[in-house]
C-alpha positions, 0 to 999 in steps of 0.5 A: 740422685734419680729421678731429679730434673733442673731447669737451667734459668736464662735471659730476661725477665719474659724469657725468665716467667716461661722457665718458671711455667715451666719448672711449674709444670715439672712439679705438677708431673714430678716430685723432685724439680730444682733450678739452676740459676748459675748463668746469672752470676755476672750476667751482663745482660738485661737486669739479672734473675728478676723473679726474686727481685719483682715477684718473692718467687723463691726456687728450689736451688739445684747443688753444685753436685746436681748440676755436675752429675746432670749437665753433661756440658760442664765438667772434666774426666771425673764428672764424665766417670761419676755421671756413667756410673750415676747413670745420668750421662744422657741427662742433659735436654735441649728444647728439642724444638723451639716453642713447641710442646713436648708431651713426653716431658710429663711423663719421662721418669729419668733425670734430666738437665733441662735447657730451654725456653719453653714458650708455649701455652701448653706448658702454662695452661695447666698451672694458670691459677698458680702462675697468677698468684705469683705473678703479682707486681709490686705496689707502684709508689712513685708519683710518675707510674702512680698518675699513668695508671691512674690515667690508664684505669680511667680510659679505654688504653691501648698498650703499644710495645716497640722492641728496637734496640737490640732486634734492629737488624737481629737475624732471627728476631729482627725486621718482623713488627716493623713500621707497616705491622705497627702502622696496620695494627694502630689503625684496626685498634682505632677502627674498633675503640674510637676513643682509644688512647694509646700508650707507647713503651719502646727501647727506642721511644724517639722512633716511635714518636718521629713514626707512630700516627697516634693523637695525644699518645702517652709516651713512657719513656722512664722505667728503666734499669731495674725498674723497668719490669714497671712497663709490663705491669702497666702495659698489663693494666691497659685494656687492650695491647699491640704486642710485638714478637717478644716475651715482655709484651707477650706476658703483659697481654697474657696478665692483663685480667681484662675478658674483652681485651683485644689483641693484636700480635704479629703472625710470625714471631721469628724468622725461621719459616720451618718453627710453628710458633701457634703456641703462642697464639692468644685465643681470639687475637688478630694476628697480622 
């Protein structure tokens, strides 16, 4: 049981494609990588684990036995016993600190349980190639995604994403791409592509229709439930994007294949002053 480590999967599906870079990036170090996909058995939130479901992605799934002799969180007297002897009582690793790098973890021959979200470009610049392949979007089929992609391969797009909802009023996630950031990155957008048309996806597309200034904009407002992985493949088609600090629009800018692509993305991603978020920063973006 040595030498293993298990990447706990959790949250949606941005969230989910950093877990999976970063079991990725296990690999590429260590030769034994299982994940643990426990969390999702009644997750009432978001769409469940969405890698299987959008990209065939198949883990190596961590046993029953793995997870108890390695997540020091879980379990009663018997297990503590076991992971002493096993020598796998000090396995368990948060992300020590959120959307850093950890250069350690590469080389780090113990087990470990690994909690975290890994949201840094370190963790994915190595495995880029394999990352692209897997994240390959189904076919679109139906008419109404088929006509907008069709409409956004013709025309020089901007992708605007507007997470409402649940970041209203969130006390680390919340108040940071607000009206004035979508206001100011809109108006750069206009400034250097004329032509542009923008198309919006929002959690909230009544706000974003009563408050963004965009002329003839194309308003999705469709993809939802488990299709709504469909609004990342088509921001990912636009040419452009104005992103908002969350990990879906974050990874559609970051799979749109355009070599010119502009994008704009907010200076601060979460509201803890004391947390570099740099690793997230896209080489070339406007930050504002």
């Amino acid at each position: 049981m040595r030498n293993l480590k298990i990447v706990n999967f959790i949250g949606g599906l941005g969230n989910q494609m950093f877990q999976y870079a970063f079991y990725l990036y296990l690999i590429q170090h260590h030769r034994r990588v299982k994940a643990d996909l426990r969390e999702f058995e009644g997750y009432p939130l978001h769409n469940g684990f969405e890698l299987t479901q959008i990209f065939d992605i198949k883990l190596k799934k961590a046993t029953s036995l793995d997870i108890n002799l390695h997540d020091n969180n879980k379990g009663n007297y018997f297990w503590r016993l076991f992971r002493r002897i096993n020598g796998s009582r000090k396995s368990y690793q948060n992300e020590k600190i959120h959307f850093s790098y950890d250069q350690s973890i590469k080389t780090d021959s113990m087990s470990r349980y690994y909690w975290g979200y890994w949201q840094n470009q370190n963790y994915l610049n190595p495995i880029e190639p394999e990352l692209r392949k897997a994240f390959i979007f189904p076919k679109i089929t139906d008419n109404k995604n088929a006509d907008l992609l069709s409409e956004i391969n013709r025309k020089n797009t901007v992708a605007v994403h507007v997470r409402r909802g649940d970041y209203v009023n969130h006390p680390s996630l919340g108040n940071i791409c607000d009206l004035a950031y979508y206001q100011k990155a809109i108006s750069i957008m206009k400034e250097k592509i004329p032509n542009a048309t923008f198309v919006i996806f929002s959690n909230d597309q009544r706000w974003c229709r009563e408050n963004l200034a965009v002329d003839d904009g194309i308003f999705v407002d469709w993809n939802t439930g488990n299709e709504s992985f469909r609004d990342m493949q088509l921001m990912s088609a636009c040419s452009h994007q104005i992103i908002a600090n969350s990990s879906f629009s974050w990874w559609a800018a970051w799979l749109n294949p355009n070599p010119k692509k502009i994008i704009v993305q907010p200076k601060k991603w979460i509201n803890d002053n004391a947390l570099d978020t740099s690793g997230l920063v896209f080489k070339n973006a406007l930050e504002i």
